[in-house]
Structures are given as C-alpha cells and as structure tokens.
TORKOL-4160 file (C-alpha; in steps of 0.2 Angstrom, whole numbers, padded with zeros to 4 digits, m for minus):
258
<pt num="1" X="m0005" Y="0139" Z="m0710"/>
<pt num="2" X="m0001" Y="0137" Z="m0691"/>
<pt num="3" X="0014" Y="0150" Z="m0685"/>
<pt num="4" X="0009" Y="0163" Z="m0699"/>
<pt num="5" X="0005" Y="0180" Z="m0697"/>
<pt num="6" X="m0011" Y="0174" Z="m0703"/>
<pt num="7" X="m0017" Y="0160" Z="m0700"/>
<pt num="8" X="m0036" Y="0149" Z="m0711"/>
<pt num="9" X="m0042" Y="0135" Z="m0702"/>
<pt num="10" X="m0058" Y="0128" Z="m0712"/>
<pt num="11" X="m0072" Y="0124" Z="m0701"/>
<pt num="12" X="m0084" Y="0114" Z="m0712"/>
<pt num="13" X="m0088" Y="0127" Z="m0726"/>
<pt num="14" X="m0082" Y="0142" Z="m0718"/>
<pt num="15" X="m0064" Y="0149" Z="m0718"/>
<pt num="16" X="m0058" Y="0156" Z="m0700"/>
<pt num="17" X="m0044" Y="0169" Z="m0704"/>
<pt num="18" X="m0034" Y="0174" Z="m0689"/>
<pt num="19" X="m0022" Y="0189" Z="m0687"/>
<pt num="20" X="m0007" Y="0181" Z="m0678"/>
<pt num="21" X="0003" Y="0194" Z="m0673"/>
<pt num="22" X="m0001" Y="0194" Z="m0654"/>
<pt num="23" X="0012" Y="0200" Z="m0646"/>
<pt num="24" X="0009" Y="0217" Z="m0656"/>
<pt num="25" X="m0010" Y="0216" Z="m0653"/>
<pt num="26" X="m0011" Y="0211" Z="m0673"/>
<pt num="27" X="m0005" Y="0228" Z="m0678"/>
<pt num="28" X="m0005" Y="0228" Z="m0696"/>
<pt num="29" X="0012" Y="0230" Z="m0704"/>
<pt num="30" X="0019" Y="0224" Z="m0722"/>
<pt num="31" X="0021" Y="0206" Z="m0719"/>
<pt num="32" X="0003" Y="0204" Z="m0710"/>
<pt num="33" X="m0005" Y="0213" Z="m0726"/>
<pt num="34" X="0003" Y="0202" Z="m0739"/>
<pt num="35" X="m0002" Y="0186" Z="m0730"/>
<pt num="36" X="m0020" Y="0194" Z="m0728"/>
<pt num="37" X="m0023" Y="0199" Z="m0747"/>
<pt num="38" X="m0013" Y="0180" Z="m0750"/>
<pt num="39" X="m0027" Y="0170" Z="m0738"/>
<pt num="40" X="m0041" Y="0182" Z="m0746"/>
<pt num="41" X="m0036" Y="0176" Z="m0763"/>
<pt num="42" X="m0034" Y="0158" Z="m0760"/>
<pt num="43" X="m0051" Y="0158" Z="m0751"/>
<pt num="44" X="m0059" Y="0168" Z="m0767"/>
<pt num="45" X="m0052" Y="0153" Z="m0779"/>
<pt num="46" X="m0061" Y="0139" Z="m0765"/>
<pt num="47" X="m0077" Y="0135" Z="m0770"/>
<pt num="48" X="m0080" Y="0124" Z="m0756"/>
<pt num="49" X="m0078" Y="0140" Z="m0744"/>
<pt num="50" X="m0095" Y="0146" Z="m0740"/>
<pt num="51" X="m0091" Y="0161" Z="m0727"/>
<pt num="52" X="m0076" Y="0171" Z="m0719"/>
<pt num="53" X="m0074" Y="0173" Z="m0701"/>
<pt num="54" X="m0061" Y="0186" Z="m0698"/>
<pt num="55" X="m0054" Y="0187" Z="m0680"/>
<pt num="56" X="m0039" Y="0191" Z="m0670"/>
<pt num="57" X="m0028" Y="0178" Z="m0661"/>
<pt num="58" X="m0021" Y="0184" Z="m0642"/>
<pt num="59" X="m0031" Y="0200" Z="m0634"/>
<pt num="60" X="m0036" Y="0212" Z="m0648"/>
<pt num="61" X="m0042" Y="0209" Z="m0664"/>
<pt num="62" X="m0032" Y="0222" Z="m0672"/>
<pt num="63" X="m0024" Y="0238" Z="m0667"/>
<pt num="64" X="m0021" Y="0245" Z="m0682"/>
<pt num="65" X="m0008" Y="0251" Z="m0690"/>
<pt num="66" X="0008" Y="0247" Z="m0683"/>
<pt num="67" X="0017" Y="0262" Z="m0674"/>
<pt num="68" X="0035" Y="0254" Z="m0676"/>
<pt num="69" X="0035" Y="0255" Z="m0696"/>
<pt num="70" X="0027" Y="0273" Z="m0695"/>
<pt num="71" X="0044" Y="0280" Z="m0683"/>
<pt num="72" X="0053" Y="0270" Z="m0696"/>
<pt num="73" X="0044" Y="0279" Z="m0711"/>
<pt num="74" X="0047" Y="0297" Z="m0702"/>
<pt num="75" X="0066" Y="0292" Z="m0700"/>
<pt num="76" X="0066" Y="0288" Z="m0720"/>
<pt num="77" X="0073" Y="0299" Z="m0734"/>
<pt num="78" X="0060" Y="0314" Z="m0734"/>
<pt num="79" X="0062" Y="0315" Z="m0753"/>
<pt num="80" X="0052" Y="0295" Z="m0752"/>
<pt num="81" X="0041" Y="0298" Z="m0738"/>
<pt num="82" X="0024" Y="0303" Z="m0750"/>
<pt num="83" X="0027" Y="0292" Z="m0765"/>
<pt num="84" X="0034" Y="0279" Z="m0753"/>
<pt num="85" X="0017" Y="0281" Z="m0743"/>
<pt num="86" X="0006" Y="0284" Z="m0759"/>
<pt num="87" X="0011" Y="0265" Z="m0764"/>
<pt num="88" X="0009" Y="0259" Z="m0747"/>
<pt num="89" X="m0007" Y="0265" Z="m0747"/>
<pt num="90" X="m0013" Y="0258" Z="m0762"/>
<pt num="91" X="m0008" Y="0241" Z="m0754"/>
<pt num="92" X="m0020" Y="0245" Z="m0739"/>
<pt num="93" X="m0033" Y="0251" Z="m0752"/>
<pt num="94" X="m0031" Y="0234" Z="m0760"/>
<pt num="95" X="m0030" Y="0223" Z="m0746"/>
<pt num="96" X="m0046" Y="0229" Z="m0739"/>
<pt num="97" X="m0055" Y="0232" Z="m0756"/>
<pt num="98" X="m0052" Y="0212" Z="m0759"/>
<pt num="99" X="m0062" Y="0208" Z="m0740"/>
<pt num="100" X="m0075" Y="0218" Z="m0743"/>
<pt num="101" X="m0078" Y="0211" Z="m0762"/>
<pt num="102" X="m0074" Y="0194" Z="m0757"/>
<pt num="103" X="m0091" Y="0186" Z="m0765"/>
<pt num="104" X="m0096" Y="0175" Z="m0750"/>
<pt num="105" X="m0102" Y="0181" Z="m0732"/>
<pt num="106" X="m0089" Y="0189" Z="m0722"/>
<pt num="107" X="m0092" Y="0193" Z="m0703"/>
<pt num="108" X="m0077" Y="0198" Z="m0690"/>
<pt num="109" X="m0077" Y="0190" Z="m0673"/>
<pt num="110" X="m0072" Y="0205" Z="m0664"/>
<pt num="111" X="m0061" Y="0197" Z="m0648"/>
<pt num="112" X="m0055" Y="0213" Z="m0643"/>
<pt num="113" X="m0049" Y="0230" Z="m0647"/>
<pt num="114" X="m0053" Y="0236" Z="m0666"/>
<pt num="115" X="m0043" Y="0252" Z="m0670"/>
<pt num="116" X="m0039" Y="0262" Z="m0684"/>
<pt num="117" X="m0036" Y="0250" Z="m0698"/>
<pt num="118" X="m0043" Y="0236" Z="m0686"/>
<pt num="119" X="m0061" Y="0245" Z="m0685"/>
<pt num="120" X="m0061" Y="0247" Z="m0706"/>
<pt num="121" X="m0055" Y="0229" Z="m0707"/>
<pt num="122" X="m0068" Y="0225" Z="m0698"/>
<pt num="123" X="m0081" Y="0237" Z="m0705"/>
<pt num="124" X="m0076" Y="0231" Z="m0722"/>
<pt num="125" X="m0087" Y="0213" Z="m0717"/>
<pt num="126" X="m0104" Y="0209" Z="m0721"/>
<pt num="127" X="m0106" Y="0207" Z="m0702"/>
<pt num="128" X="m0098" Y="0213" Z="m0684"/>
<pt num="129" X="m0100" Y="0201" Z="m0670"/>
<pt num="130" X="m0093" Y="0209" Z="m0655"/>
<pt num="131" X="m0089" Y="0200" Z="m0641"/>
<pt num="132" X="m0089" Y="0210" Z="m0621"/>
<pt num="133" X="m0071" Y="0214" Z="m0622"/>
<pt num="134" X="m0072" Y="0221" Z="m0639"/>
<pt num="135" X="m0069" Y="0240" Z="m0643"/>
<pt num="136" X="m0070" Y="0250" Z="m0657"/>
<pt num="137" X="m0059" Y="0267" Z="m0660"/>
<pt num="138" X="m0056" Y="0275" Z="m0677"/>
<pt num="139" X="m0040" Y="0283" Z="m0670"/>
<pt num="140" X="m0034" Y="0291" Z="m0683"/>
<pt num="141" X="m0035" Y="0308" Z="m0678"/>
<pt num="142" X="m0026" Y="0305" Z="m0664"/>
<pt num="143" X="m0011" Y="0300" Z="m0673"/>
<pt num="144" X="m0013" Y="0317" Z="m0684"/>
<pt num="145" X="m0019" Y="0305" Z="m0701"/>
<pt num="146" X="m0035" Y="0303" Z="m0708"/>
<pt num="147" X="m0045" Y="0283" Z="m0710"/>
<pt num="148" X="m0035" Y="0274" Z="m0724"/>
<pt num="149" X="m0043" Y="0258" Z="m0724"/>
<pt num="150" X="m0061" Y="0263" Z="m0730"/>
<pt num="151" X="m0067" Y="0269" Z="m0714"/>
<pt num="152" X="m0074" Y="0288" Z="m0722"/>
<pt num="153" X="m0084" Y="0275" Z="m0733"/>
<pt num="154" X="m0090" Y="0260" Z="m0720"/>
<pt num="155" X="m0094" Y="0272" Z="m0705"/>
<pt num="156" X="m0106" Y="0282" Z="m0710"/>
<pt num="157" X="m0116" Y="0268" Z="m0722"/>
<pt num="158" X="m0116" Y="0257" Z="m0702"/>
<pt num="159" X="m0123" Y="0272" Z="m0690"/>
<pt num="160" X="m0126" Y="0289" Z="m0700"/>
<pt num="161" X="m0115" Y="0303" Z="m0704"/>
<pt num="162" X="m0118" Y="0314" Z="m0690"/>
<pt num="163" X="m0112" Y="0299" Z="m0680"/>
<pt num="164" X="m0098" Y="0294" Z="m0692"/>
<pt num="165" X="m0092" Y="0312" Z="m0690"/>
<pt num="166" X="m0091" Y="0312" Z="m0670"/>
<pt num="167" X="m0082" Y="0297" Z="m0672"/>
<pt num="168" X="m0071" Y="0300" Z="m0684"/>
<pt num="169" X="m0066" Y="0319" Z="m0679"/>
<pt num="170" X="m0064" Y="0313" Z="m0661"/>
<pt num="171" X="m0057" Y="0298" Z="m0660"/>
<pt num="172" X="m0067" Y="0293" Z="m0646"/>
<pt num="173" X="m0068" Y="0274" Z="m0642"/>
<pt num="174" X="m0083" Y="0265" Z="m0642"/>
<pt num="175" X="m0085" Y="0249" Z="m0629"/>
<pt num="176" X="m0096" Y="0234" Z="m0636"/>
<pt num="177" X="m0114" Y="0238" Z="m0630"/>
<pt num="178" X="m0115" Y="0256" Z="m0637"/>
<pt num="179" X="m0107" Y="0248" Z="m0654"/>
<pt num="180" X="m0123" Y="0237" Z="m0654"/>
<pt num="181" X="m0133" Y="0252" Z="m0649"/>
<pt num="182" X="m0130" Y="0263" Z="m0663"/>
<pt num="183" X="m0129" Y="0250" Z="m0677"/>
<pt num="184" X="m0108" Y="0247" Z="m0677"/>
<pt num="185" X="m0109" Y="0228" Z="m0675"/>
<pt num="186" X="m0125" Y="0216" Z="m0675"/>
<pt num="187" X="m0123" Y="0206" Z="m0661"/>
<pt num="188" X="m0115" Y="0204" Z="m0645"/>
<pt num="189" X="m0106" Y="0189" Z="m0640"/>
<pt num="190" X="m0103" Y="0180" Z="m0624"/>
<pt num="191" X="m0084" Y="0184" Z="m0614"/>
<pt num="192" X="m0072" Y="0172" Z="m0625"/>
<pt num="193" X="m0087" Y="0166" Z="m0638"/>
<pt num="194" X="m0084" Y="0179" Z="m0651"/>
<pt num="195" X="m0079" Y="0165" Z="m0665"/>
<pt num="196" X="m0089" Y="0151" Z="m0661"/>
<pt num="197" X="m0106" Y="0165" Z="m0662"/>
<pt num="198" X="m0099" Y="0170" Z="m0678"/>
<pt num="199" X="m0098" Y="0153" Z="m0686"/>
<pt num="200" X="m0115" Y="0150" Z="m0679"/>
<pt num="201" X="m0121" Y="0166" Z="m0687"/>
<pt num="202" X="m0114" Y="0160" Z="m0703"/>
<pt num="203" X="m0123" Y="0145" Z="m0702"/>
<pt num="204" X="m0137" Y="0155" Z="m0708"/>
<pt num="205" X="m0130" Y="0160" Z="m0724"/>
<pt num="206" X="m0123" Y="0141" Z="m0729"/>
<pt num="207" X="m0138" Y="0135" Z="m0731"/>
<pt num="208" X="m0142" Y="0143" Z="m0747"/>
<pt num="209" X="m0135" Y="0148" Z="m0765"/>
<pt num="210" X="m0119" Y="0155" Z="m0763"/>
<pt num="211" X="m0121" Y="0161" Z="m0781"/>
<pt num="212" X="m0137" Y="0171" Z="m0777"/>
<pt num="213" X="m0127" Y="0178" Z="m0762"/>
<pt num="214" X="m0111" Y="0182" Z="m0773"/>
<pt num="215" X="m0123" Y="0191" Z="m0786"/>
<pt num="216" X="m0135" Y="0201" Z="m0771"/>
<pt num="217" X="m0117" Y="0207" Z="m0763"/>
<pt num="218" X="m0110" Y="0214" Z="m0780"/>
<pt num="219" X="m0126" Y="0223" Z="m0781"/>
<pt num="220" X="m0129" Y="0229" Z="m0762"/>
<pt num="221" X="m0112" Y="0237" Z="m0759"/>
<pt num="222" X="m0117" Y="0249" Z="m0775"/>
<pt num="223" X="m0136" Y="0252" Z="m0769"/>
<pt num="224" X="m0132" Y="0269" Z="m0760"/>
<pt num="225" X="m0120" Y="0276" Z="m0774"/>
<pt num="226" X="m0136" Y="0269" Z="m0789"/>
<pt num="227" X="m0154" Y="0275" Z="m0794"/>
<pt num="228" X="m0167" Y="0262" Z="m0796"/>
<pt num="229" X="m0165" Y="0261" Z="m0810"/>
<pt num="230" X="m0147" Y="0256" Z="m0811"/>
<pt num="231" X="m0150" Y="0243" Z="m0798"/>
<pt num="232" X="m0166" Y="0236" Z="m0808"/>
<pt num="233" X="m0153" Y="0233" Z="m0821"/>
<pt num="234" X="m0140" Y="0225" Z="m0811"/>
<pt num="235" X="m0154" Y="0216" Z="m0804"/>
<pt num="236" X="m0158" Y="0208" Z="m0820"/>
<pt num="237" X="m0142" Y="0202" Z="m0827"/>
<pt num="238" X="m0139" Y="0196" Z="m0811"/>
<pt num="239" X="m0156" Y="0186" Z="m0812"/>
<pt num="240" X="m0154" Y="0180" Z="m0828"/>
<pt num="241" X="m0135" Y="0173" Z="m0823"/>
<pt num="242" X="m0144" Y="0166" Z="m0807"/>
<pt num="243" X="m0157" Y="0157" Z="m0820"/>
<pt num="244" X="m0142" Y="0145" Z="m0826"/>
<pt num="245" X="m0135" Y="0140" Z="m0806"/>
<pt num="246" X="m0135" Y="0120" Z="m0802"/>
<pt num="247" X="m0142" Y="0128" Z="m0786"/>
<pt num="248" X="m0160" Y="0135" Z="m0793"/>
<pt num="249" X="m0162" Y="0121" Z="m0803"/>
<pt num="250" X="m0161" Y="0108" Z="m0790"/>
<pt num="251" X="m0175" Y="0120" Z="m0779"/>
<pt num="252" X="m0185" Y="0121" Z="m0795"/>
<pt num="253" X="m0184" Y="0103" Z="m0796"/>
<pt num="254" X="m0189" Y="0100" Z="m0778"/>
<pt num="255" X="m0205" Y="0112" Z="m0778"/>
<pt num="256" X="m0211" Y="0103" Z="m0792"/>
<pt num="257" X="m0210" Y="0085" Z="m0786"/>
<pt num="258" X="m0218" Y="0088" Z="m0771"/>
C-alpha cells in the first residue's frame, strides 16, 4: 500500500501501519481516517497478523486533527455545522473504537509529536513506545474543543485522574522522559529506533496464543468498568472457548510427552 495515506507493510507476523501524510505532520483528515478504519479491518480478517505497530512516516507521528478542514467546517452552512460534526464525530469514535478492539497486540511507535487525536490514537494501543523526539499534548483546550478520540477515557486509566486532569485542562505538552515517568508510554526508544524497539517489543507477545491474548483483551479493557464477579464470568466463558484452541491442545500435548 506504498503512496497511501496509510500505508501496512507486514514484518513477519506483525502489521506496521504508517500514517503517510508527512507533509501535514499526519494530521488526520477524512481520507486518512477511512484508509485507517480500512487497514484496521483488513488486519482484523488476517489471522496470520499477530500484532500492530502503529507509527507515523516523516517527523511526527500525528498532529491531530487537521486545522485546514476545521476553517473549512466554520466557513460551512451554520444550519450543518452540529449535525455535520455529530456524524463526523461518530466516524472518529469508530475509527478509534476499531484500534483499540482490535483483538491482537497494538503498540504505537511514537516517532514524534502525538497531539490531540494523535495522543488518543495513540493511547488507544495496548502499548506506547516513545522514541527521544516524541511528545505528547492533548491540545484540545487550546483549540476551544474537548478530547474526541477517547482521550477523557484512555488518559486517566495510563496516569491517574488528577494527572489526566492537568493535562487535559491545560494542554500542557509533555516531552518523552516525563511521559515514561508518569506511566504515558512504557518505554523509551533510541533517536530514530522507535519502530524497530516496537517490533522487538512485540516479539514478546507472538510467541504465544493469540486466541488467549484476543480473549484476555476483550476482558481487560472492561476490568475497571466490572465487579469481580462480572469478570470471574467473563473469565469463564472465555476459558471454556480457550479449552477448544489448536493452540492449548498442542501445549497440553507437549507437557505430557515430556
């Protein structure tokens, strides 16, 4: 998919999806998030696809939301500009909703700068690995708009409320070593190694069932919203559909011939 606004190349097992929109920092505008919800579904229906790694090509990993469209929205028919936004935002809530379901591991290679509806794409990954140059801004606030790609959700399940709030009501930018510090990405990458870490990082999450991982992420991104016993129970249909995987039969079979 070289020349798209997105482009997978398939390392091995793992898909890298690249926001290809350089020369506007991989701001996010219509075309970019129909070729991302695209990519995200062709990856879901690949079962030799193992893990995502989501990066940006050029300097940034995502700027956000694209400025250009949003003069072009205020310039619009103020009779559409709410139930024109109200669909578009849907899209957004879609097109994030499908990374963060995805049912193998997701980690963003975070190049460069992450901001606005970069930093949720982002947050929406299993993992963050940051790389020196990388910054992280949910800059919202600054543009008079509130987080619209799951941020009020992500931020404060990574590094608190308290934190989250500071964040979010400021729009302060945070560089790459306090992102590490206070829990907003797992690991730090060296200057122009931000990719080749996360593929190594994924490496550790290959190895294994991907149906076991599919069936613990449905069941971890509800953990803080259930009660035990609600996860006790999604725990056990999950374990009994586990019970049937080519994958725990063959390590059964294994133990026992040794």
């Amino acid at each position: 998919m070289s020349g798209e606004v997105v482009e997978v190349v398939r390392q091995g097992d793992v898909a890298v999806v690249a926001l290809n929109r350089p020369d506007a920092r991989n701001a996010i505008d219509d075309a970019l998030r129909e070729a991302f919800a695209e990519a995200l579904d062709e990856i879901a229906a690949d079962p030799g696809v193992k893990a995502l790694v989501l990066t940006g090509r050029g300097s940034a990993f995502c700027a956000g939301g694209d400025v250009k469209a949003m003069g072009n929205r205020l310039a619009a028919d103020p009779d559409r500009v709410a139930i024109d936004g109200w669909r578009r935002q849907r899209r957004t809530a879609g097109f994030v909703q499908r990374l963060r379901e995805l049912d193998r591991v997701t980690i963003a290679a975070v190049n460069g700068p992450a901001m606005g509806l970069g930093m949720d794409l982002a947050l929406a990954c299993d993992f963050i690995v940051a790389a020196p140059e990388a910054r992280f801004g949910a800059a919202f606030v600054t543009r008079g708009l509130i987080p619209d790609g799951g941020g009020m959700y992500f931020l404060p399940r990574r590094v608190g409320m308290q934190r989250a709030k500071d964040l979010l009501y400021s729009g302060r930018v945070v560089e790459a070593d306090e992102a590490l510090r206070i829990g907003l990405a797992d690991q730090l990458a060296l200057a122009g190694r931000a990719v080749e870490e996360a593929l190594s990082l994924a490496g550790r999450y290959t190895g294994g069932s991907t149906a076991a991982i599919a069936l613990m992420k449905s069941i971890l991104s509800r953990s803080f919203e259930s009660d035990p016993e609600q996860i006790a129970q999604l725990g056990g249909q999950a374990q009994a559909i586990a019970y049937t995987t080519a994958e725990h039969r063959a390590s059964v079979a294994r133990f026992l011939r040794r």
